[in-house]
KEKE-3310 file (N, C-alpha, C; in steps of 0.2 Angstrom, whole numbers, plus 5000, padded with zeros to 4 digits):
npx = (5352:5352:5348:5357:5368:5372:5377:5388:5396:5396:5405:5416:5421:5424:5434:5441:5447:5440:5431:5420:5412:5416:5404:5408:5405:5416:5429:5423:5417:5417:5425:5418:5420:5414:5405:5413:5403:5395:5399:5390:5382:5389:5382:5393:5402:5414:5412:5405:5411:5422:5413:5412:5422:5427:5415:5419:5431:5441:5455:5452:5470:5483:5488:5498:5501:5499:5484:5475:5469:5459:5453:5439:5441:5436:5436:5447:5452:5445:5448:5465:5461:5457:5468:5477:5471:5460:5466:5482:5499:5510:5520:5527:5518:5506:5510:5507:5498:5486:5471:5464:5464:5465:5459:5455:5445:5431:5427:5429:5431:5438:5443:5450:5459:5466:5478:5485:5494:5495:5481:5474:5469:5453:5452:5457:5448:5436:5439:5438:5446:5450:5440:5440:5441:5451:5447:5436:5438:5446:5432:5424:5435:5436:5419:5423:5427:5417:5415:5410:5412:5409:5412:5426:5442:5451:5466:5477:5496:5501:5494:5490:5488:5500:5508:5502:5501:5513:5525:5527:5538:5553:5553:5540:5533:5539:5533:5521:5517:5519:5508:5498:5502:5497:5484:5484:5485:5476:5466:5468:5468:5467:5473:5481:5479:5493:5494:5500:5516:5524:5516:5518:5533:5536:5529:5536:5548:5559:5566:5561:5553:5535:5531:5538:5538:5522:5509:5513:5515:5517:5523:5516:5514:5507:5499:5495:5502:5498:5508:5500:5495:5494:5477:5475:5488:5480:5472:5479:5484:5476:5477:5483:5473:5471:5483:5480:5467:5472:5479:5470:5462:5472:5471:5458:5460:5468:5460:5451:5457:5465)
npy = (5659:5660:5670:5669:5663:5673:5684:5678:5677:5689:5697:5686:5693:5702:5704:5700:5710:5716:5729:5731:5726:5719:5726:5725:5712:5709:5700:5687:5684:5670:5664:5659:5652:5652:5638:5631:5631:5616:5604:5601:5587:5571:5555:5544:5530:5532:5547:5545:5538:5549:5560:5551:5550:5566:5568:5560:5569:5570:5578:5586:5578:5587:5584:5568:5569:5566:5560:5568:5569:5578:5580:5585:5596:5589:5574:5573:5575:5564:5553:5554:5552:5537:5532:5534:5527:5520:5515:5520:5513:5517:5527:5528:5528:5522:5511:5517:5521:5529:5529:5534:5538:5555:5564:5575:5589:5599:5610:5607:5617:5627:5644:5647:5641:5630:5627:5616:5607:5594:5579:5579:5572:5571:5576:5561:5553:5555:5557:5568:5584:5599:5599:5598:5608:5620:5617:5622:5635:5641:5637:5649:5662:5660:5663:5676:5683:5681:5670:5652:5637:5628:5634:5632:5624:5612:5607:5594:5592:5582:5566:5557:5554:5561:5551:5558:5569:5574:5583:5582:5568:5570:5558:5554:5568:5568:5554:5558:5572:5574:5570:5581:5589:5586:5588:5602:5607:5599:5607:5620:5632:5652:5659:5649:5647:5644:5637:5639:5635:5624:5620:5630:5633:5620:5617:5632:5630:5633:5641:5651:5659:5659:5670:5680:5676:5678:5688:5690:5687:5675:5666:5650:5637:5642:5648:5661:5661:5665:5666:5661:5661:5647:5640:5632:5639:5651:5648:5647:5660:5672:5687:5687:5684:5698:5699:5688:5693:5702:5697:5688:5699:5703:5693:5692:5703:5697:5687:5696:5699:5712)
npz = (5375:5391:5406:5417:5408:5401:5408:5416:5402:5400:5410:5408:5398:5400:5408:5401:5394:5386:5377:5368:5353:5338:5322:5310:5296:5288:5293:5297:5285:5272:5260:5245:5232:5215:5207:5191:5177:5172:5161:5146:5145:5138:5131:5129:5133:5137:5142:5153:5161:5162:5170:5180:5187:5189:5197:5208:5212:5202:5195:5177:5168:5161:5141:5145:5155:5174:5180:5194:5210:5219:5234:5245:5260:5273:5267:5268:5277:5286:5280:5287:5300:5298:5293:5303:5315:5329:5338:5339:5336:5335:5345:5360:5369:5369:5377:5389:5397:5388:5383:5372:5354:5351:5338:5333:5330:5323:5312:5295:5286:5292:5295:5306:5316:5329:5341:5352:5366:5369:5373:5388:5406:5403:5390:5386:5389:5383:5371:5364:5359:5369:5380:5395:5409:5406:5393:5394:5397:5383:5372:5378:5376:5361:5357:5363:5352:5343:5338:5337:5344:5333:5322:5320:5320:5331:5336:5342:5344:5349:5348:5358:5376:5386:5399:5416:5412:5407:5395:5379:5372:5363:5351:5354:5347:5333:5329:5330:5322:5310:5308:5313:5303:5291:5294:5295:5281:5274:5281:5277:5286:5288:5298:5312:5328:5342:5356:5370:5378:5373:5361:5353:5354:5344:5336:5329:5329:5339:5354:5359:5373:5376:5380:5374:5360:5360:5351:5341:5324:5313:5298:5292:5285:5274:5282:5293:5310:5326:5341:5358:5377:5383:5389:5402:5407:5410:5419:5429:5431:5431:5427:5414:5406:5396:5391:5379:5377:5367:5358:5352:5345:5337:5329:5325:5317:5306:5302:5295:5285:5286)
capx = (5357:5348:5352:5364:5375:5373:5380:5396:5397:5400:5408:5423:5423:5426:5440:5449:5447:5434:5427:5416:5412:5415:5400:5410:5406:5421:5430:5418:5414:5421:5427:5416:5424:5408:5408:5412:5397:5393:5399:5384:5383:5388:5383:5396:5403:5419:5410:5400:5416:5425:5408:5412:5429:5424:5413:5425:5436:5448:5456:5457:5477:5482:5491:5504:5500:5495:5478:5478:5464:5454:5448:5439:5446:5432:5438:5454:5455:5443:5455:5469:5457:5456:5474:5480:5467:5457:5472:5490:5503:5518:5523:5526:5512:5501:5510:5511:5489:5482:5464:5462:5467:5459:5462:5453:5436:5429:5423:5435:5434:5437:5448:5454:5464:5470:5482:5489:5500:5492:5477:5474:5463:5446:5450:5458:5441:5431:5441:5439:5453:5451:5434:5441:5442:5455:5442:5430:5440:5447:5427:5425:5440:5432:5416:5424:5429:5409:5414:5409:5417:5408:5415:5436:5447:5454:5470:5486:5502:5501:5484:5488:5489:5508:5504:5504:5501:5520:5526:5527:5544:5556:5550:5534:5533:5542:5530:5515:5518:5515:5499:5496:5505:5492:5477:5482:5486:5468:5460:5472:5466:5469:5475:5483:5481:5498:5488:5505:5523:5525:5513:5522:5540:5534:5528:5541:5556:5561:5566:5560:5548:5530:5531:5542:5533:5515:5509:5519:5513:5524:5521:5515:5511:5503:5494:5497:5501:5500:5505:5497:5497:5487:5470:5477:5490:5475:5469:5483:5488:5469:5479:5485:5471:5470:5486:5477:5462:5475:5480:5464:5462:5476:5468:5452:5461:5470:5455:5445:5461:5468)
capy = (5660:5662:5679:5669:5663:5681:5686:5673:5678:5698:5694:5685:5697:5712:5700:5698:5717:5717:5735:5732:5721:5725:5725:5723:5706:5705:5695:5682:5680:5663:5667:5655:5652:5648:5630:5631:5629:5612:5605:5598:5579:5566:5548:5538:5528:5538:5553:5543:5538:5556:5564:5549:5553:5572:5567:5558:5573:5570:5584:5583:5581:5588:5577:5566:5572:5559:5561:5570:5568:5583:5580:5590:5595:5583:5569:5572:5572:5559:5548:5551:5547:5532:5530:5534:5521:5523:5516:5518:5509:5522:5527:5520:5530:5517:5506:5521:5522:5532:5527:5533:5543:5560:5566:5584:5593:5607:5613:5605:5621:5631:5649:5648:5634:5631:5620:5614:5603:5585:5579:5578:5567:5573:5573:5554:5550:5558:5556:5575:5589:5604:5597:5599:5616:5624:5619:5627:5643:5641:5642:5655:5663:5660:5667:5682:5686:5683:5663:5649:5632:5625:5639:5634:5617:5613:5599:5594:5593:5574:5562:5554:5557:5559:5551:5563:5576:5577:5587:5577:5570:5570:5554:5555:5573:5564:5552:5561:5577:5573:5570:5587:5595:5583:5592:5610:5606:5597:5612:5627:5638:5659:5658:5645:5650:5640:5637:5639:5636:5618:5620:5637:5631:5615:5621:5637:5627:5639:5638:5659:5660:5661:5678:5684:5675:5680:5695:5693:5685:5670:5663:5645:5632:5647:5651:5667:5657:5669:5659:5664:5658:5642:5641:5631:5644:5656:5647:5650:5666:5676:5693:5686:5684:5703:5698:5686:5696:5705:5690:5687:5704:5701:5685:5694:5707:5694:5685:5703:5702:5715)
capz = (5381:5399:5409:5422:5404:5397:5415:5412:5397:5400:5415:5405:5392:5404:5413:5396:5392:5378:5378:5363:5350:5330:5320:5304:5294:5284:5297:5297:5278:5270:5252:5244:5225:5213:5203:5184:5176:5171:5152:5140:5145:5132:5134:5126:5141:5140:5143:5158:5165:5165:5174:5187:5190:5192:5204:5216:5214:5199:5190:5172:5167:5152:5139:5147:5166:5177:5184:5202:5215:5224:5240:5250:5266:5276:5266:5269:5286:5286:5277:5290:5304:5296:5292:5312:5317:5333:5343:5335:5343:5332:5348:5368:5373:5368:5383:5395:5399:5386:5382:5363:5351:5353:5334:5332:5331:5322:5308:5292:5282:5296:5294:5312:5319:5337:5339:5360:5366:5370:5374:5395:5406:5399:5382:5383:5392:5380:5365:5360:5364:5376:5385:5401:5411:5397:5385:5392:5394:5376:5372:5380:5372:5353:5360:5364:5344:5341:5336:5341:5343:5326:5317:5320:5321:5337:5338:5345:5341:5348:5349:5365:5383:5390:5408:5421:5406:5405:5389:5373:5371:5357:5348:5351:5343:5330:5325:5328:5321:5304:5306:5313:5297:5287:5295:5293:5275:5271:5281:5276:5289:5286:5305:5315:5335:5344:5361:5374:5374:5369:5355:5349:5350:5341:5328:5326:5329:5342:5362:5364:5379:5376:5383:5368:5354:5359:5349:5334:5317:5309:5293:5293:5281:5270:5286:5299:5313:5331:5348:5363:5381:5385:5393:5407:5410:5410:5425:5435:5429:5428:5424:5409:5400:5393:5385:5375:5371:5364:5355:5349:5341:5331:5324:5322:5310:5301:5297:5292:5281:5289)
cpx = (5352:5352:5358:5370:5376:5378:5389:5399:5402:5405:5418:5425:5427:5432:5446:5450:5443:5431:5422:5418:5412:5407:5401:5411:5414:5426:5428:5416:5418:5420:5424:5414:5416:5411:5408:5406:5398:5394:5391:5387:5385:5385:5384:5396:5410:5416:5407:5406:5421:5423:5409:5418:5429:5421:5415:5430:5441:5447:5458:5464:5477:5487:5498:5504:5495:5489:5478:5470:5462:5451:5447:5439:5441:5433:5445:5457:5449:5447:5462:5466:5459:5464:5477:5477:5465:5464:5477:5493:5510:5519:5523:5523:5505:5502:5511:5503:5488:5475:5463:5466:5462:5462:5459:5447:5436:5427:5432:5436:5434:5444:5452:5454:5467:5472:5485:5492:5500:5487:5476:5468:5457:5446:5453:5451:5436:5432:5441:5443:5448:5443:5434:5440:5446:5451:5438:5430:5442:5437:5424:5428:5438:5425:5414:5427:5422:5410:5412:5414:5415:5412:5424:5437:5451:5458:5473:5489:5503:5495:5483:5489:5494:5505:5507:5505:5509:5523:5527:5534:5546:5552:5544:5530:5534:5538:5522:5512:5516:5510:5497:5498:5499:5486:5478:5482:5480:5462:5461:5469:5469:5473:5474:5486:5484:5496:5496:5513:5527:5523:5517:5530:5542:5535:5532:5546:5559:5562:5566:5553:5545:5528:5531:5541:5525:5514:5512:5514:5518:5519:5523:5512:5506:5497:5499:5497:5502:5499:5502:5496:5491:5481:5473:5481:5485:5473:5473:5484:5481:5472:5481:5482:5467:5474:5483:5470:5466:5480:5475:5461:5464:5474:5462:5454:5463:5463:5451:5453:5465:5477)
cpy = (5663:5670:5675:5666:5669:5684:5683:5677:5684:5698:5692:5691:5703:5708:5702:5706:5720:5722:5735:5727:5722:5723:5724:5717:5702:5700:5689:5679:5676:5666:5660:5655:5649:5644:5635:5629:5623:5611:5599:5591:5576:5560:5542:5536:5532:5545:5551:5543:5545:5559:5559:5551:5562:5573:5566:5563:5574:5574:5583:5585:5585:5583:5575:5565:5565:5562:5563:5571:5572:5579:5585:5587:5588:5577:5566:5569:5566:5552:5549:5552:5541:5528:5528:5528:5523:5518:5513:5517:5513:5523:5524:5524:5527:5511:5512:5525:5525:5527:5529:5537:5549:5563:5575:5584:5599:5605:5611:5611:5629:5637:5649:5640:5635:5624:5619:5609:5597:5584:5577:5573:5567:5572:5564:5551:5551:5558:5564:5580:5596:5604:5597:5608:5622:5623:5623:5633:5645:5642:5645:5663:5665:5665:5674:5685:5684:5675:5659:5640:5628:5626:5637:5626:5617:5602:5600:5593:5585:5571:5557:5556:5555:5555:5556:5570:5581:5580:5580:5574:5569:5565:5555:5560:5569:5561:5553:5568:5578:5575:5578:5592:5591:5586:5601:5611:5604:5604:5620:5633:5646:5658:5653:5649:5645:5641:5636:5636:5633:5619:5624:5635:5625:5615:5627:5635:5632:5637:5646:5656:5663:5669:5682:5680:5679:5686:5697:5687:5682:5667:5656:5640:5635:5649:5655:5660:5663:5664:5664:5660:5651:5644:5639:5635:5650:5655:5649:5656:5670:5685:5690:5684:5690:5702:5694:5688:5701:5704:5690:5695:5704:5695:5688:5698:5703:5687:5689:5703:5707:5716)
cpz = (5386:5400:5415:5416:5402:5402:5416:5407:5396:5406:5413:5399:5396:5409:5407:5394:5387:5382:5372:5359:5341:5326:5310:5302:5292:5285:5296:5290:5275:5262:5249:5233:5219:5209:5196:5181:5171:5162:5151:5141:5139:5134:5132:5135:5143:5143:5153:5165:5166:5169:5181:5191:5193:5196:5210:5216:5211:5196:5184:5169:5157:5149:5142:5153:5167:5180:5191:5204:5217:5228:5243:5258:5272:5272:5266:5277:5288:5285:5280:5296:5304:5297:5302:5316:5324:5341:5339:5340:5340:5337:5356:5370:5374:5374:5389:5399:5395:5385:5375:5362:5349:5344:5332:5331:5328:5314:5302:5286:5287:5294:5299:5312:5325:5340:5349:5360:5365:5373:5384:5397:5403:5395:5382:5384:5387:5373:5360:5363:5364:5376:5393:5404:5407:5393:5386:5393:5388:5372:5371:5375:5364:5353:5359:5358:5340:5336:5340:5338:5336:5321:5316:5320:5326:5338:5341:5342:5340:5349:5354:5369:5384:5398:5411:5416:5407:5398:5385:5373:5364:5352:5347:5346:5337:5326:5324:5323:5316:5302:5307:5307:5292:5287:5293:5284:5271:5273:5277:5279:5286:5292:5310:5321:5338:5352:5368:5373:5373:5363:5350:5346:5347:5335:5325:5326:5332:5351:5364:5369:5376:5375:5379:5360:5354:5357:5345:5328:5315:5302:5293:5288:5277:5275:5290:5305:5320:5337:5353:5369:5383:5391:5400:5412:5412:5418:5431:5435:5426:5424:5416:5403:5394:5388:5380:5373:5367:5357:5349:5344:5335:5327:5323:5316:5305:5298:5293:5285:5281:5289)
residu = (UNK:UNK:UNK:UNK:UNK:UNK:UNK:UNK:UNK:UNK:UNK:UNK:UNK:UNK:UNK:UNK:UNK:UNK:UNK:UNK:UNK:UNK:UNK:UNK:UNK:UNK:UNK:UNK:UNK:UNK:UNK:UNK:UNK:UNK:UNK:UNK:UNK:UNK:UNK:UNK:UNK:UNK:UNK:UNK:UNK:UNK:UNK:UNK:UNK:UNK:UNK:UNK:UNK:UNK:UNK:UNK:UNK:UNK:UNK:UNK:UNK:UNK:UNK:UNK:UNK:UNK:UNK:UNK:UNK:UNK:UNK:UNK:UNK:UNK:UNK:UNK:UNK:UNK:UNK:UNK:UNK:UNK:UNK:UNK:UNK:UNK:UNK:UNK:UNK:UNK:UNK:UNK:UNK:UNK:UNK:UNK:UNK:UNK:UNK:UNK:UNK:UNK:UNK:UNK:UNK:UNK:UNK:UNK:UNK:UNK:UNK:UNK:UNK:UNK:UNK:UNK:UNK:UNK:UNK:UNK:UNK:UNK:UNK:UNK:UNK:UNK:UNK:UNK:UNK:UNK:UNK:UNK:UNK:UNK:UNK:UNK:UNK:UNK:UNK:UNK:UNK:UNK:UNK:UNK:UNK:UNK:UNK:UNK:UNK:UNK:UNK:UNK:UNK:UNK:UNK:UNK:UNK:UNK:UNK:UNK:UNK:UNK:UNK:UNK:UNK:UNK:UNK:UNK:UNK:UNK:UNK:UNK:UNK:UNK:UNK:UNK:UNK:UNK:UNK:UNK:UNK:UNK:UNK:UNK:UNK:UNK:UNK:UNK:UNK:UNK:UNK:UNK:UNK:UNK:UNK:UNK:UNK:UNK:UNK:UNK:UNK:UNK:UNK:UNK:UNK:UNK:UNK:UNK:UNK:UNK:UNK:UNK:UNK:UNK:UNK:UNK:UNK:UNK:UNK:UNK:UNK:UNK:UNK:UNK:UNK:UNK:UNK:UNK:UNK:UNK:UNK:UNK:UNK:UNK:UNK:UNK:UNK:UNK:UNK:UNK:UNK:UNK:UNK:UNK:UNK:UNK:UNK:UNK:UNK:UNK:UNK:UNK:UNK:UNK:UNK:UNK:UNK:UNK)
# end
């Protein structure tokens, strides 16, 4: 990092209110389960074929049990990638100018998650969400908890652009929204950050104002889900972004386990 990015850098941090920065890891460490140690090879062909199966990710059942698949989360979301298709036609979005399907970005065993409304011009262009000016204050935003954008997963609620990045509507939630519960479920984030107050009352099934959700803890799909005001509002409204380093706190402690 140059001294005019360092100078950015502290600059926003002393905007959002960050008086300091923790030096404690435990936030930050990924709980990483050791494998079972390996059984003594056979090499009938049954044995050949069970170690194949194990490999692609199958668990053995026990007697009677049908066989069930393990995938990891990178093949998961992989495979509904794949399913959604690089231009789905599920809704009339498809005849209403989008350009693609912007499906998410990040890190597929990521702790944090940040979920926003819909993807805008930038990201239809570019085919990745929050790339635009909100992205690059979200960021920022990460950054400023000592993350960076590798470290998390960043989707939306829907995977094309409304025209005129007007809110999503009924149907189209509808038929995209799925998929968004299919990605937090292959990633299983500790913490799902709800990026403004389409996204929040989306996913909460709720019509409170932004205002009076942000700053609270909701349990979500066996994750902590806390909303917080969008980037975009961010732009217009620069006081308001202490409330979300205050935001961001609370997502730092519930990652420390806190």
């Amino acid at each position: 990092m140059d001294r005019d990015q360092l100078v950015e850098h502290l600059t926003f941090a002393r905007e959002l209110g960050v008086t300091g920065s923790s030096r404690d890891p435990r936030w930050r460490e990924r709980r990483i389960k050791a494998a079972p140690p390996a059984a003594v090879a056979d090499s009938t062909p049954e044995a050949e074929a069970a170690e194949s199966a194990m490999a692609a990710g199958a668990l053995a059942p026990a007697a009677g049990e049908p066989m069930v698949l393990r995938r990891s989360a990178a093949e998961g979301l992989e495979m509904l990638r794949t399913e959604i298709g690089p231009a789905c036609t599920r809704c009339k979005l498809h005849t209403l100018g989008r350009s693609q399907v912007v499906f998410g970005i990040g890190n597929p065993n990521a702790q944090l998650m940040f979920v926003g409304e819909a993807p805008g011009a930038d990201e239809d262009e570019q085919g990745v969400p929050f790339v635009g000016r909100a992205g690059q204050l979200l960021t920022k935003i990460i950054e400023a908890i000592e993350l960076k954008r590798d470290d998390v997963y960043i989707a939306n609620v829907i995977k094309c652009r409304p025209p005129q990045n007007r809110n999503p509507e009924p149907d189209e939630v509808e038929q995209c929204e799925p998929f968004l519960f299919q990605q937090i479920d292959a990633i299983k984030p500790r913490v799902i950050v709800a990026l403004g107050k389409f996204g929040a009352q989306t996913l909460l099934r709720t019509q409170e104002p932004i205002s009076r959700l942000r700053g609270r803890v909701f349990e979500y799909r066996g994750s902590k889900l806390v909303p917080t005001f969008h980037p975009a509002y961010l732009l217009r409204n620069p006081p308001a972004k202490r409330d979300v380093w205050e935001d961001m706190k609370l997502v730092r402690q519930l990652l420390a386990g806190e």
